[in-house]
Structures are given as structure tokens and as C-alpha cells.
N, CA and C atoms of all chains as a GROMACS GRO file, in nm:
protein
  591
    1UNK      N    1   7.639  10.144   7.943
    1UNK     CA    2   7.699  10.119   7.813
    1UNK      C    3   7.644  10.221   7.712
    2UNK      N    4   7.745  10.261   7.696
    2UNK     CA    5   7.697  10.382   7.525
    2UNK      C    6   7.622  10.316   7.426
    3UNK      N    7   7.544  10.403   7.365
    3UNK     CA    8   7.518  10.299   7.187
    3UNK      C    9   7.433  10.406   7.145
    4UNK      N   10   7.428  10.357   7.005
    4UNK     CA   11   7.365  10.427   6.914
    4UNK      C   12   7.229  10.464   6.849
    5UNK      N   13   7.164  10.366   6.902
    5UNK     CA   14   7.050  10.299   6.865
    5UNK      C   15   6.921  10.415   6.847
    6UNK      N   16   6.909  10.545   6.916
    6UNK     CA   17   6.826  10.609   6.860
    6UNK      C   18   6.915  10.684   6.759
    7UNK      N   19   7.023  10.735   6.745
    7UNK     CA   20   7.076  10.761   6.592
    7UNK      C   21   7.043  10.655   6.480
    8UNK      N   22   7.069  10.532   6.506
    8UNK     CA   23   7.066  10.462   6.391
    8UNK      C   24   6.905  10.430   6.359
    9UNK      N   25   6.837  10.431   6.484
    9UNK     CA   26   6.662  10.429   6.483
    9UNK      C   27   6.592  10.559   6.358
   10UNK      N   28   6.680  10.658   6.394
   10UNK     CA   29   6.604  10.812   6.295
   10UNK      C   30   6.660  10.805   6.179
   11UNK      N   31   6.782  10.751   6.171
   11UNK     CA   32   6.788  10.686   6.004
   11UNK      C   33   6.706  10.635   5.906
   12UNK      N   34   6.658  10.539   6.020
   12UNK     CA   35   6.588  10.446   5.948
   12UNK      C   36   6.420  10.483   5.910
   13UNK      N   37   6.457  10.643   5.984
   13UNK     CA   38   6.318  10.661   6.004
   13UNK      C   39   6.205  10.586   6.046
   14UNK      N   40   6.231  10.593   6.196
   14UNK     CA   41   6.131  10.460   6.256
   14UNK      C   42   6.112  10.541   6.402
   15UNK      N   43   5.985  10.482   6.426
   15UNK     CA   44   5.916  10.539   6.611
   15UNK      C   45   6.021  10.429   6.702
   16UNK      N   46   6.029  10.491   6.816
   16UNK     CA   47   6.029  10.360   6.909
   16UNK      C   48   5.979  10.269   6.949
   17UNK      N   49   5.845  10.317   6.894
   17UNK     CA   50   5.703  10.194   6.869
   17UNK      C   51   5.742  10.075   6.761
   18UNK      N   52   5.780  10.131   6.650
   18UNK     CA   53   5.840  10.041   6.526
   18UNK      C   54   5.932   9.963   6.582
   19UNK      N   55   6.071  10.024   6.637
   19UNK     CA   56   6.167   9.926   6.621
   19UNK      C   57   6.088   9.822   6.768
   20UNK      N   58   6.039   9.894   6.882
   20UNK     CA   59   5.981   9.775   6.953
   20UNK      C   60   5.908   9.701   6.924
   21UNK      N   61   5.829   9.657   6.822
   21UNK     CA   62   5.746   9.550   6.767
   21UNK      C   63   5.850   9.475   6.664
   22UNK      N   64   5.952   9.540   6.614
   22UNK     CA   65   6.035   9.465   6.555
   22UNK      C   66   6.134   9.362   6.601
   23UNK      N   67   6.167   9.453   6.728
   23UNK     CA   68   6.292   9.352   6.817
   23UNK      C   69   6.170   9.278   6.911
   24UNK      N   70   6.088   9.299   6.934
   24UNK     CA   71   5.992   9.213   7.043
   24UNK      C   72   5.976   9.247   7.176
   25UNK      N   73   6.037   9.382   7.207
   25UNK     CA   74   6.034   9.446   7.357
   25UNK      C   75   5.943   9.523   7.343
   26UNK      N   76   5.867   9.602   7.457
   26UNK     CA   77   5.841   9.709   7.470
   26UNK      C   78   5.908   9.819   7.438
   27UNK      N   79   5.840   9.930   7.409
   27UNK     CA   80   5.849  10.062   7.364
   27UNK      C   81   5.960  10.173   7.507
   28UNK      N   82   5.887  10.087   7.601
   28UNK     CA   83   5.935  10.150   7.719
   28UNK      C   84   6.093  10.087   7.748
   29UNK      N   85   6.131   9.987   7.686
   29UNK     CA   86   6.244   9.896   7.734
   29UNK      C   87   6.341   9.966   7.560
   30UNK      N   88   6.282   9.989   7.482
   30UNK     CA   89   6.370  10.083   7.375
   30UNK      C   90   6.423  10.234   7.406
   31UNK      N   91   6.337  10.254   7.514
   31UNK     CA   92   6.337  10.405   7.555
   31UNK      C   93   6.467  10.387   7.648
   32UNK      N   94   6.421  10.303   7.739
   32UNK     CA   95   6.543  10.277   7.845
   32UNK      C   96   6.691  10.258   7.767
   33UNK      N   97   6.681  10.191   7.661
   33UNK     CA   98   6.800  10.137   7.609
   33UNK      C   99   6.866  10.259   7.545
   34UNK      N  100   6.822  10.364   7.450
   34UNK     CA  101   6.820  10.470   7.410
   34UNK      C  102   6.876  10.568   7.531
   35UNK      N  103   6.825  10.580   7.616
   35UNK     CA  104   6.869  10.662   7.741
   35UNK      C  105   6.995  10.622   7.801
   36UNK      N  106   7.025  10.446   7.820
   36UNK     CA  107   7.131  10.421   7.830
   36UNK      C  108   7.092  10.436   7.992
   37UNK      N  109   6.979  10.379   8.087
   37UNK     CA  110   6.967  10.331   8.152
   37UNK      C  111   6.924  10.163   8.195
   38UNK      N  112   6.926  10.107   8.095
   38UNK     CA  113   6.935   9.958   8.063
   38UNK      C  114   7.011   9.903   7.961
   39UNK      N  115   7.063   9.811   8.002
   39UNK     CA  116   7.175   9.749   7.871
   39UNK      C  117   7.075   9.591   7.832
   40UNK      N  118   7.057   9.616   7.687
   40UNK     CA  119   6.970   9.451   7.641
   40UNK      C  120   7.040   9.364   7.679
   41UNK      N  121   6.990   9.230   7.657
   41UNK     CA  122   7.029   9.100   7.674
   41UNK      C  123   7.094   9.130   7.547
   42UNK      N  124   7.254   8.984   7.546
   42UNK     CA  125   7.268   8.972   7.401
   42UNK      C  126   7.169   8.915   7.275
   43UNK      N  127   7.064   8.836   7.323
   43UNK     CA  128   6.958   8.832   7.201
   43UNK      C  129   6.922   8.948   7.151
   44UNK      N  130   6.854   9.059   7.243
   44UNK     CA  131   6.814   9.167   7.168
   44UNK      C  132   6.930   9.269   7.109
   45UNK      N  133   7.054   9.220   7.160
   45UNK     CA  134   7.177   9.300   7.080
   45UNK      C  135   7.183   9.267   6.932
   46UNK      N  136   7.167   9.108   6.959
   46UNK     CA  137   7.217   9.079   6.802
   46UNK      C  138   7.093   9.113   6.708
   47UNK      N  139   6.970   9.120   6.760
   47UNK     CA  140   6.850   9.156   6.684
   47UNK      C  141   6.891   9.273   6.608
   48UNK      N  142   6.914   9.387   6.686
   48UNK     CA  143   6.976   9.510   6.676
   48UNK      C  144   7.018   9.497   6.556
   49UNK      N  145   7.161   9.434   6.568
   49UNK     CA  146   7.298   9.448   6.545
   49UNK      C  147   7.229   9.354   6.357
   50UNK      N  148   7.130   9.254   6.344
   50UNK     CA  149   7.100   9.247   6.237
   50UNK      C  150   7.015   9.371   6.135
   51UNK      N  151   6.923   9.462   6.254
   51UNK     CA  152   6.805   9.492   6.222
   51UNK      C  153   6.906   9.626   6.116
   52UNK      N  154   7.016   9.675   6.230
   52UNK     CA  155   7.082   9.760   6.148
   52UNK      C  156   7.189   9.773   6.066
   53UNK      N  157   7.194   9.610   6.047
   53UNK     CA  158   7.354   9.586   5.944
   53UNK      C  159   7.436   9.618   5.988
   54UNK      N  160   7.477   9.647   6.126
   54UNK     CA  161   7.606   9.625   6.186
   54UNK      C  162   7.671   9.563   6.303
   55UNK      N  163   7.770   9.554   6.328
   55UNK     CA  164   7.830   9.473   6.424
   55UNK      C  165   7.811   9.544   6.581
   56UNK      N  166   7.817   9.435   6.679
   56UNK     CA  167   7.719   9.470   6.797
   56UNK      C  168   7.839   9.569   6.836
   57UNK      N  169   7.977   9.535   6.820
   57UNK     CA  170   8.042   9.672   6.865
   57UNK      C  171   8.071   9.783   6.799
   58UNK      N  172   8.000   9.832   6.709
   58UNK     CA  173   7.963   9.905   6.628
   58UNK      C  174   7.841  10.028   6.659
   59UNK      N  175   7.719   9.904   6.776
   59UNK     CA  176   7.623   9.962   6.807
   59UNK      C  177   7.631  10.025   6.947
   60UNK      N  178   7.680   9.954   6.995
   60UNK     CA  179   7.739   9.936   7.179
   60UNK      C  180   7.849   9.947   7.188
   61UNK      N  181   7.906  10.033   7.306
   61UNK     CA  182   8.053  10.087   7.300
   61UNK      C  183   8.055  10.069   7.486
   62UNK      N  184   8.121   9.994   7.527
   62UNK     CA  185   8.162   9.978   7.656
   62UNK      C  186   8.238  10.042   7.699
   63UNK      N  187   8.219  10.113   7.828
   63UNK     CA  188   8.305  10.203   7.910
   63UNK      C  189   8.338  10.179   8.058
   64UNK      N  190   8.422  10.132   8.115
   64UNK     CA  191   8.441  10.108   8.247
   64UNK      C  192   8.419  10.224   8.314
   65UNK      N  193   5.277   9.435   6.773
   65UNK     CA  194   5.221   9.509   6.904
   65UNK      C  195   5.097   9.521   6.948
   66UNK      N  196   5.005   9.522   6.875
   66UNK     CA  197   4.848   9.493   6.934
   66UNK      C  198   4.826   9.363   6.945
   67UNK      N  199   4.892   9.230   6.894
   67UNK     CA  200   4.889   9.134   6.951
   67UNK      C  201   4.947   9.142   7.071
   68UNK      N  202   5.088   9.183   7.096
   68UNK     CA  203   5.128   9.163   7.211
   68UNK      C  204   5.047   9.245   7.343
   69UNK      N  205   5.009   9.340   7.297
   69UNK     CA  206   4.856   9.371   7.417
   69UNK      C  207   4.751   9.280   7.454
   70UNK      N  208   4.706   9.240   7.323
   70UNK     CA  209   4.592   9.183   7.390
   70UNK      C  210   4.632   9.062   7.439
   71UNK      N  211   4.730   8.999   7.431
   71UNK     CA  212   4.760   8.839   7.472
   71UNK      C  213   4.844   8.906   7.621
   72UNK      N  214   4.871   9.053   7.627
   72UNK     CA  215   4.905   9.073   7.792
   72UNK      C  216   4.807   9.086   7.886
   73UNK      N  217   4.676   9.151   7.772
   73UNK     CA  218   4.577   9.188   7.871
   73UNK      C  219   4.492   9.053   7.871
   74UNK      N  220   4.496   8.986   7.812
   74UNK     CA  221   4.441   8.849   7.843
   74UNK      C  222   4.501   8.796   7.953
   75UNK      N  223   4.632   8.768   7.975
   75UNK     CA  224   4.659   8.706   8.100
   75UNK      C  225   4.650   8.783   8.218
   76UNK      N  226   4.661   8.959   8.199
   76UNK     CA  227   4.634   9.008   8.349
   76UNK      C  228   4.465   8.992   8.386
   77UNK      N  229   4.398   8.978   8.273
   77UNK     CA  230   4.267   8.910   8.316
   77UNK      C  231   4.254   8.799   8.413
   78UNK      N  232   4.308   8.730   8.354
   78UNK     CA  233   4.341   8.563   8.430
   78UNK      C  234   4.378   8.558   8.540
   79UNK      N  235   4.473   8.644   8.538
   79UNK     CA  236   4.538   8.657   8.682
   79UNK      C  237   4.459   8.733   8.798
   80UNK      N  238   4.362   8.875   8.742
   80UNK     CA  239   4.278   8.907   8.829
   80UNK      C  240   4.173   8.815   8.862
   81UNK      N  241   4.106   8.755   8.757
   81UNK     CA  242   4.023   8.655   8.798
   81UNK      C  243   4.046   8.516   8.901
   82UNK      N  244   4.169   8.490   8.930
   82UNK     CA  245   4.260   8.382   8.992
   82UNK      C  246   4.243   8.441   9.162
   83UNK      N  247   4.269   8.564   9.144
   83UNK     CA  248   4.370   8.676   9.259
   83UNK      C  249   4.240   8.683   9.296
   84UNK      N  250   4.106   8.786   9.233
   84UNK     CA  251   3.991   8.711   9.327
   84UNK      C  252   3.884   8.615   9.396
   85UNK      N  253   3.911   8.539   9.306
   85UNK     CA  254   3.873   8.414   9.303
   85UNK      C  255   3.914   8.364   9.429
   86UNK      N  256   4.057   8.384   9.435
   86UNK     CA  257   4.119   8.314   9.564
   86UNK      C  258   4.052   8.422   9.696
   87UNK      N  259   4.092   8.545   9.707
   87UNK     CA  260   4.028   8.605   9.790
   87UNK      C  261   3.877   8.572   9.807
   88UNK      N  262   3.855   8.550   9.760
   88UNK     CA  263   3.658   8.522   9.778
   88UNK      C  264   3.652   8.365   9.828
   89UNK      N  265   3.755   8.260   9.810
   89UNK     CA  266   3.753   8.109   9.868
   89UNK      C  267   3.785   8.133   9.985
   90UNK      N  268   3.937   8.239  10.028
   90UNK     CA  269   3.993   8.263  10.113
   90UNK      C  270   3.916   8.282  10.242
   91UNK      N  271   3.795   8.422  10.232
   91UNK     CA  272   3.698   8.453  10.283
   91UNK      C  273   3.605   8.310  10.326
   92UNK      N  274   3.529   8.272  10.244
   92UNK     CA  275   3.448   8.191  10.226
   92UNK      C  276   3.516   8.021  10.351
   93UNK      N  277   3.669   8.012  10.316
   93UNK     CA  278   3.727   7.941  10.433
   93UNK      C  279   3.739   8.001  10.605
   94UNK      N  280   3.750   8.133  10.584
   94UNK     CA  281   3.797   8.164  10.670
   94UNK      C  282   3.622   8.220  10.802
   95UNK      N  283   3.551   8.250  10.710
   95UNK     CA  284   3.368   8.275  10.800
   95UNK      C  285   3.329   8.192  10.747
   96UNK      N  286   3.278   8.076  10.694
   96UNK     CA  287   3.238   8.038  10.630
   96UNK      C  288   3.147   7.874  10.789
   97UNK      N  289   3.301   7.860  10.801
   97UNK     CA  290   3.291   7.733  10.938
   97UNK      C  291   3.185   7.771  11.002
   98UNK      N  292   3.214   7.942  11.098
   98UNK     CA  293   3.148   8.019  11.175
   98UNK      C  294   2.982   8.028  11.114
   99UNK      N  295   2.913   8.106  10.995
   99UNK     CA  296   2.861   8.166  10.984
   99UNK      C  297   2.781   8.110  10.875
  100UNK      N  298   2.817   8.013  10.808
  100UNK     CA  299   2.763   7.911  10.703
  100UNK      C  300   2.716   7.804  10.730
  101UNK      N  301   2.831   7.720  10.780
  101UNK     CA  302   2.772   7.565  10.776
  101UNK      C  303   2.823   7.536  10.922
  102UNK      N  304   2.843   7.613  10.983
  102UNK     CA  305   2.826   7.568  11.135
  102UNK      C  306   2.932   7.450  11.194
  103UNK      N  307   3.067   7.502  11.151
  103UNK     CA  308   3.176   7.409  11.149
  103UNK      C  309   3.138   7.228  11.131
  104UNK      N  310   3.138   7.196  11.022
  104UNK     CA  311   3.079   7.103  10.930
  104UNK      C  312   3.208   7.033  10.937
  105UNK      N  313   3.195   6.894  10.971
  105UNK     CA  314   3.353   6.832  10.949
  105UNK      C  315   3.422   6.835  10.819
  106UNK      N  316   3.284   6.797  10.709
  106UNK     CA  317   3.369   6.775  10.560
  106UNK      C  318   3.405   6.937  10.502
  107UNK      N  319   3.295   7.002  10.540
  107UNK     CA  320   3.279   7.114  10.454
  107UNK      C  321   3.416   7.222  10.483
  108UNK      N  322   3.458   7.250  10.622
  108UNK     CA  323   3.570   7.299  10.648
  108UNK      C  324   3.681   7.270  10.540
  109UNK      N  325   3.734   7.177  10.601
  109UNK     CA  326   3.856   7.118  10.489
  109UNK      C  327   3.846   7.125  10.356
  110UNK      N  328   3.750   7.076  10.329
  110UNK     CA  329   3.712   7.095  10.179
  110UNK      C  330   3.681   7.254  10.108
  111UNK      N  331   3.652   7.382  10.240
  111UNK     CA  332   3.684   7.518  10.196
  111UNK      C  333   3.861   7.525  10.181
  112UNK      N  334   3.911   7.481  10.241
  112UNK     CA  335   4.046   7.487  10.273
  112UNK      C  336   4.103   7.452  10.132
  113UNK      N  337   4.105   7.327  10.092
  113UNK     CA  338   4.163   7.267  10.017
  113UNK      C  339   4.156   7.358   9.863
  114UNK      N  340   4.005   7.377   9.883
  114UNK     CA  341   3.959   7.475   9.806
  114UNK      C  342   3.988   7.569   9.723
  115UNK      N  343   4.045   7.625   9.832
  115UNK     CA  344   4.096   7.793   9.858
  115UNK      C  345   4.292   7.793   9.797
  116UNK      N  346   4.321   7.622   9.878
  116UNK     CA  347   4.458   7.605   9.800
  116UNK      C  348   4.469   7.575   9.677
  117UNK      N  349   4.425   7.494   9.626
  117UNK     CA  350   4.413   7.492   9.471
  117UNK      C  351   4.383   7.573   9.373
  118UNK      N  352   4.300   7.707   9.446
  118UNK     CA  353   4.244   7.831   9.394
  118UNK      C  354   4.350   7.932   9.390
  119UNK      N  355   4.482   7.893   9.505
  119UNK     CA  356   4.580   8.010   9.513
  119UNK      C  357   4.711   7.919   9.407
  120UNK      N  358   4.722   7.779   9.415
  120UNK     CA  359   4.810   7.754   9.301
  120UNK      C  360   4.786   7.798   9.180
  121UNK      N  361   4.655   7.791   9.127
  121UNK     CA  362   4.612   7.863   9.011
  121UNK      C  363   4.645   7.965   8.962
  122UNK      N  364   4.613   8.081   9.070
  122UNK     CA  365   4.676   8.221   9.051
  122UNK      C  366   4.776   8.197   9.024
  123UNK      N  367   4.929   8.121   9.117
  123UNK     CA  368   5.031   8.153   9.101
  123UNK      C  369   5.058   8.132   8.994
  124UNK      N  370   5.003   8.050   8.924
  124UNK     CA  371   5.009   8.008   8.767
  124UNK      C  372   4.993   8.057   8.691
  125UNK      N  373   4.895   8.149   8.701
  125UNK     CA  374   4.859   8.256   8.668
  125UNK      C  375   4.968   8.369   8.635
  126UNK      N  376   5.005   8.400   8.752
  126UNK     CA  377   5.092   8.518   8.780
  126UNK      C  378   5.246   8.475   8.678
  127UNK      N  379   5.268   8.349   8.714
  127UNK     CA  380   5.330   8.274   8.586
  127UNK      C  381   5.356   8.317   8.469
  128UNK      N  382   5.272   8.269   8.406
  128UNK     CA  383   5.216   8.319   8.246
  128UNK      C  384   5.241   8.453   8.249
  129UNK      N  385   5.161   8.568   8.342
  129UNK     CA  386   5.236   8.694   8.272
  129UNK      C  387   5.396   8.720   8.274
  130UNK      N  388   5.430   8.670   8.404
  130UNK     CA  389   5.558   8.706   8.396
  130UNK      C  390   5.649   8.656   8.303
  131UNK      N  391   5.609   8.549   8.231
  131UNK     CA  392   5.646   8.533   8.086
  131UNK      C  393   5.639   8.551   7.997
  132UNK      N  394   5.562   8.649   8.015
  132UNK     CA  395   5.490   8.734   7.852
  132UNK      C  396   5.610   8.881   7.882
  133UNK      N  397   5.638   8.915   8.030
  133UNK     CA  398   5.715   9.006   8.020
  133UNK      C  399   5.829   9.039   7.939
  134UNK      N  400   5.928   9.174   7.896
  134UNK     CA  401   6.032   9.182   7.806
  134UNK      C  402   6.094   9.182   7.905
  135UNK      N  403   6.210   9.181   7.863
  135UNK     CA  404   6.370   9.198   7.964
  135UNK      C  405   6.359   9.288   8.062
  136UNK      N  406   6.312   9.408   8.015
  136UNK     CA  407   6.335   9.487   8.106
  136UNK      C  408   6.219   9.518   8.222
  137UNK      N  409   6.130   9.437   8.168
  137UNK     CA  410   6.024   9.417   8.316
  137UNK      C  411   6.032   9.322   8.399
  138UNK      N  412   6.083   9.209   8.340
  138UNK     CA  413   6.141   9.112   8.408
  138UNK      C  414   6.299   9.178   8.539
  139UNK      N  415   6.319   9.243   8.447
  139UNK     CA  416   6.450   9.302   8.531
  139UNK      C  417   6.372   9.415   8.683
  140UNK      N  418   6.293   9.484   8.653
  140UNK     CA  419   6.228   9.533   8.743
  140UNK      C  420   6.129   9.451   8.842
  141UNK      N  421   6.084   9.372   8.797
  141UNK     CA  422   5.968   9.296   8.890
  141UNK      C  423   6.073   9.165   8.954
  142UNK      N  424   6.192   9.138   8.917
  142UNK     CA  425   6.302   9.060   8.989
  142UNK      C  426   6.308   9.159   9.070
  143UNK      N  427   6.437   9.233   9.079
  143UNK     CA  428   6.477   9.290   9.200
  143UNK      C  429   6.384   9.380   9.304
  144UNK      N  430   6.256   9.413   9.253
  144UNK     CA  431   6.109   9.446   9.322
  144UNK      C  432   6.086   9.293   9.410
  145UNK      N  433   6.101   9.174   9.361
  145UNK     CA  434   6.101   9.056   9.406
  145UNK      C  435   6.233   9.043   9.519
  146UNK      N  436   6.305   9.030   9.524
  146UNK     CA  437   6.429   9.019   9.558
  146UNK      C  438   6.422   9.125   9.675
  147UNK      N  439   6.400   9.231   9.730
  147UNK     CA  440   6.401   9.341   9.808
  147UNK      C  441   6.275   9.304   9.885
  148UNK      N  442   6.208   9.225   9.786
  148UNK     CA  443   6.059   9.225   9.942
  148UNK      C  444   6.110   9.077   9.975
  149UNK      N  445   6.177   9.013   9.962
  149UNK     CA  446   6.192   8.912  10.014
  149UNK      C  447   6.273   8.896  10.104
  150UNK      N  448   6.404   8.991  10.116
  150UNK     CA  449   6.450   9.037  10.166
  150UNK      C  450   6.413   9.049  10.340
  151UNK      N  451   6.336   9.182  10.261
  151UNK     CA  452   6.291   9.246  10.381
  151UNK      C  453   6.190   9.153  10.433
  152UNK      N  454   6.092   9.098  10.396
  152UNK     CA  455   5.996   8.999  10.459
  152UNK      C  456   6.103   8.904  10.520
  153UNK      N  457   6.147   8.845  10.473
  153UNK     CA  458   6.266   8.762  10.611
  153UNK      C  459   6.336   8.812  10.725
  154UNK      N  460   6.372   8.951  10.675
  154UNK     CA  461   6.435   9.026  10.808
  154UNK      C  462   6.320   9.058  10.915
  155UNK      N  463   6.231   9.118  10.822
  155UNK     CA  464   6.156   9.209  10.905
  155UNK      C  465   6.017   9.100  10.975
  156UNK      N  466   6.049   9.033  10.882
  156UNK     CA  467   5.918   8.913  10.976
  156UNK      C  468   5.983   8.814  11.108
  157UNK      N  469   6.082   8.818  11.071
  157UNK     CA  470   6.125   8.716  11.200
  157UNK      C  471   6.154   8.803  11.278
  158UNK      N  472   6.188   8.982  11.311
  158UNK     CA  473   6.243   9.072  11.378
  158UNK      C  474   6.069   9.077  11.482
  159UNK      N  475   5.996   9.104  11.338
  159UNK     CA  476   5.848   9.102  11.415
  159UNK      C  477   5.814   8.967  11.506
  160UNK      N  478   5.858   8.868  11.473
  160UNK     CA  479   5.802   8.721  11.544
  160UNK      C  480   5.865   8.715  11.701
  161UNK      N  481   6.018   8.785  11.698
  161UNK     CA  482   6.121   8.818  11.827
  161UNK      C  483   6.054   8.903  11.908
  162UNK      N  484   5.988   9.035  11.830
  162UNK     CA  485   5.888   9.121  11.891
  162UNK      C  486   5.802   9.071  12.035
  163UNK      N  487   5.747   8.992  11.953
  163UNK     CA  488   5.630   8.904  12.012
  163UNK      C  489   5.643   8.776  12.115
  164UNK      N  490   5.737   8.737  12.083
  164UNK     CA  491   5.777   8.601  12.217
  164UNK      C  492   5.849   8.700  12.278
  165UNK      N  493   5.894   8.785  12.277
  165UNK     CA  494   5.952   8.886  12.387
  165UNK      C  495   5.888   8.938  12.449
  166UNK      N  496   5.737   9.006  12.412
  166UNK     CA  497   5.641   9.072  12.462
  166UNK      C  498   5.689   9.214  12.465
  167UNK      N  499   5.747   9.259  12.373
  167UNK     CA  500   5.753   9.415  12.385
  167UNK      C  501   5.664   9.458  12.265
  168UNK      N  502   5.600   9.383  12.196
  168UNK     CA  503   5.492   9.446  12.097
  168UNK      C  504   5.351   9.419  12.206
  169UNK      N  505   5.209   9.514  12.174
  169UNK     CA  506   5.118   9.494  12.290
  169UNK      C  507   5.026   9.401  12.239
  170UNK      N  508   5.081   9.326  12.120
  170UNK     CA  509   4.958   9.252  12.004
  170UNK      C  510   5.045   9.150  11.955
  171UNK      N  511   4.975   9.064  11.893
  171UNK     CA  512   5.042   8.902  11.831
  171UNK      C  513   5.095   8.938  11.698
  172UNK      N  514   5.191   8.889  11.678
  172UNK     CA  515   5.273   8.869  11.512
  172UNK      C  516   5.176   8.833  11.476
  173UNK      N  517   5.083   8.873  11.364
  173UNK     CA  518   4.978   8.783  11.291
  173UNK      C  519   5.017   8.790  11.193
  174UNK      N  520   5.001   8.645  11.092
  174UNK     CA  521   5.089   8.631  10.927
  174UNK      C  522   4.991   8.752  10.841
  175UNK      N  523   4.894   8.790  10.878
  175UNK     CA  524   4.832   8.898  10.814
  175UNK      C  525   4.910   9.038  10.798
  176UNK      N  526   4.956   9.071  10.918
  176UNK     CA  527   5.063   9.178  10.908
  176UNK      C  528   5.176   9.157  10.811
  177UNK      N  529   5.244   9.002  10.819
  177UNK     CA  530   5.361   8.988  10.690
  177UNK      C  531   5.316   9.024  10.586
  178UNK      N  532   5.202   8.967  10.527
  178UNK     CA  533   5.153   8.981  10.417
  178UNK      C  534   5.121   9.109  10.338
  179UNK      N  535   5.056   9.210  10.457
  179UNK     CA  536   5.058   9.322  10.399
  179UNK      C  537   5.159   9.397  10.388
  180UNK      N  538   5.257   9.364  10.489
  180UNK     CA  539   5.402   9.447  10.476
  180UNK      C  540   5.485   9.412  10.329
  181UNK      N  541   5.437   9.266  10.283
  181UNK     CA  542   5.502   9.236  10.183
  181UNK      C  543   5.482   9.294  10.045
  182UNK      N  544   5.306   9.326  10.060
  182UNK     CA  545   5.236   9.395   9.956
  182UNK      C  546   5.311   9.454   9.919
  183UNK      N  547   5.273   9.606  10.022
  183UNK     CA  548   5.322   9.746  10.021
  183UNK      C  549   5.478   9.779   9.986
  184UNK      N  550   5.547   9.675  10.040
  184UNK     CA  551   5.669   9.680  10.012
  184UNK      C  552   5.704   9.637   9.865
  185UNK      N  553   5.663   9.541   9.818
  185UNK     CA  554   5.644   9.501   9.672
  185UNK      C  555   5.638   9.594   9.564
  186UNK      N  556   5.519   9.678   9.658
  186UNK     CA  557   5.472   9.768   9.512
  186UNK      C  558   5.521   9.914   9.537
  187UNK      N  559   5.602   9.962   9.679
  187UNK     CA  560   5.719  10.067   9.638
  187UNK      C  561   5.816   9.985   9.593
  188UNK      N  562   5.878   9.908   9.566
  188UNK     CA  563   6.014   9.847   9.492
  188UNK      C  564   5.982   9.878   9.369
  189UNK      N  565   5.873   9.860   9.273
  189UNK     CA  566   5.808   9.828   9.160
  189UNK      C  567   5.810  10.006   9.107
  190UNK      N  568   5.754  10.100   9.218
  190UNK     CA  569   5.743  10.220   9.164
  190UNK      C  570   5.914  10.299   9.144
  191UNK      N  571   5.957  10.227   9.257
  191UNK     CA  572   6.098  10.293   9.295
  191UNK      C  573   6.188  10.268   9.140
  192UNK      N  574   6.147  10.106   9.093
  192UNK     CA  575   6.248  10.040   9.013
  192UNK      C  576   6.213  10.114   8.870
  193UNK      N  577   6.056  10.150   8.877
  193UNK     CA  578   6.029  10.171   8.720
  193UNK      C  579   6.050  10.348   8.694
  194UNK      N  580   6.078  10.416   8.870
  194UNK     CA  581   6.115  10.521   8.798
  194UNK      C  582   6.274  10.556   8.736
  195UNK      N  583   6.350  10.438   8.805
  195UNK     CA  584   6.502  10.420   8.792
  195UNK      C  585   6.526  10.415   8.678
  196UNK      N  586   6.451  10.341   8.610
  196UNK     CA  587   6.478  10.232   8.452
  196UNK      C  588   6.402  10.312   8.338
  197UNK      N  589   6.237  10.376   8.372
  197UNK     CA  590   6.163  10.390   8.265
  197UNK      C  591   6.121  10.579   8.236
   0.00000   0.00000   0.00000
């Protein structure tokens, strides 16, 4: 699954250390998500999807 | 985040302390009959029992961290789980056929499962975390 999340992460001007103590994962499981070799649970979507004021399909873009 | 360290490294404490703990009862059941107390009626069983209550612990142990884990370690140490279990069912009963057949020159011993299960465990674990991390 596509997403945005280290674009919208350097916005905010934040480490991957930051937003992982914020959403409650590891640093290593933000990295993965960022790379777009792991897709979050929907809890940590909607964390996201609050942390950055937008809608989860906004953040995440599904591709068959 | 430095909470969430130290409350991880607190429980992999626990868990090492459990993990040898049990190995050292384990031992202690297993020479202990022989070389200690001179196969003792009470004392046997009572290493035994010992040694089980010492390995539920751990698992309890092992428990707790795996609940401290995030998603995505949980997602790796599952299917690291899932692949040795796998294979320990295939490959242990393939080994047990071995042996009432007599084409192996030595006994299925559950010691061999165990270590096959290790080893196998912990390439799944390296295999999975270079996939993911």
C-alpha cells in the first residue's frame, strides 16, 4: 500500500523516533511503514490519520 | 520511548532469568537422581515438578514480552512462529518414521526436535526481520 507518511512526517518536522513515540510503535515499524514494506493495523492508521489532520485515504492509497 | 525500553528490557530480563532458571532445574532433574541424591523417591519428582512450574513461568514470561511487542514484531515473531511449527510437525514425525524404520543409525531423541526447532526459529526471525526491517 502507498502512503505518505514520511512526506507528511518532514512537514511536520519530526524524526522517525518522534512520530514513533507518538503513535506507540517502534522506530523500526515507522521505517517499515515509510518504505511501504508493512501496512499498520487500522488503529495505528487512524492515529496517523489524527496525528496529521487527515483522512486515512488521504494518507494510504491502495493499489491492487 | 525510554519508558518503553526500559519496561522491554525489564521483561527480557525476566524472561532470561525464567529461561535459565528453567535450564538449571532442567539439569538439576535430569543428573541430579544419578549424582545427587541417589535416586531418592520424593526428591526425583519433586525435581520434576520443579523444573515444570519453572518452565510455565518462563512461558509467562515469554508472554509479557510478546505483549509489550508493536505490530510489526508481533507480525514477524508470528510467522517466525508459524514456519517452525510447521516444520517441527513435518520434520519431527518424518524423523520419528526414520527411526521405527531403522534407516537412521541412532534414536529420534526429543532433544534433536528441540534443537531443530531452535535453529529453525531463529533463521525465520533473521529471514523475517530482514524482509520487513
Amino acid at each position: 500500500m502507498k502512503n505518505r507518511i514520511r512526506e507528511l512526517r518532514v512537514v511536520k518536522n519530526m524524526t522517525q523516533e518522534d512520530l514513533a513515540e507518538i503513535i506507540g510503535v517502534s522506530r523500526q515499524t515507522i521505517n517499515a511503514i515509510e518504505k511501504e514494506k508493512f501496512d499498520p493495523s487500522l488503529p495505528t492508521a487512524f492515529k496517523l490519520s489524527k496525528l496529521f489532520e487527515l483522512s486515512i485515504e488521504e494518507i494510504f492509497h491502495y493499489e491492487e | 520511548m525510554e519508558s518503553m525500553k526500559l519496561e522491554r528490557n525489564k521483561r527480557v530480563k525476566k524472561l532470561a532469568i525464567w529461561t535459565w532458571t528453567w535450564v538449571a532445574t532442567m539439569a538439576i532433574a535430569t543428573f541430579g537422581p544419578e549424582f545427587i541424591w541417589d535416586n531418592h523417591p520424593f526428591l526425583t519428582p519433586f525435581a520434576i515438578v520443579v523444573n515444570l512450574a519453572n518452565g510455565v513461568l518462563m512461558i509467562l514470561a515469554n508472554r509479557d514480552l510478546f505483549n509489550h511487542f508493536d505490530e510489526l514484531e508481533r507480525k514477524i515473531h508470528l510467522e517466525a512462529m508459524g514456519i517452525t511449527l510447521g516444520l517441527a510437525v513435518v520434520v519431527g514425525l518424518t524423523f520419528s518414521l526414520l527411526d521405527q524404520k531403522d534407516i537412521i543409525p541412532f534414536d529420534a531423541e526429543i532433544g534433536y526436535l528441540v534443537m531443530f526447532i531452535g535453529i529453525t526459529y531463529m533463521i525465520a526471525l533473521v529471514i523475517n526481520r530482514k524482509r520487513y526491517l
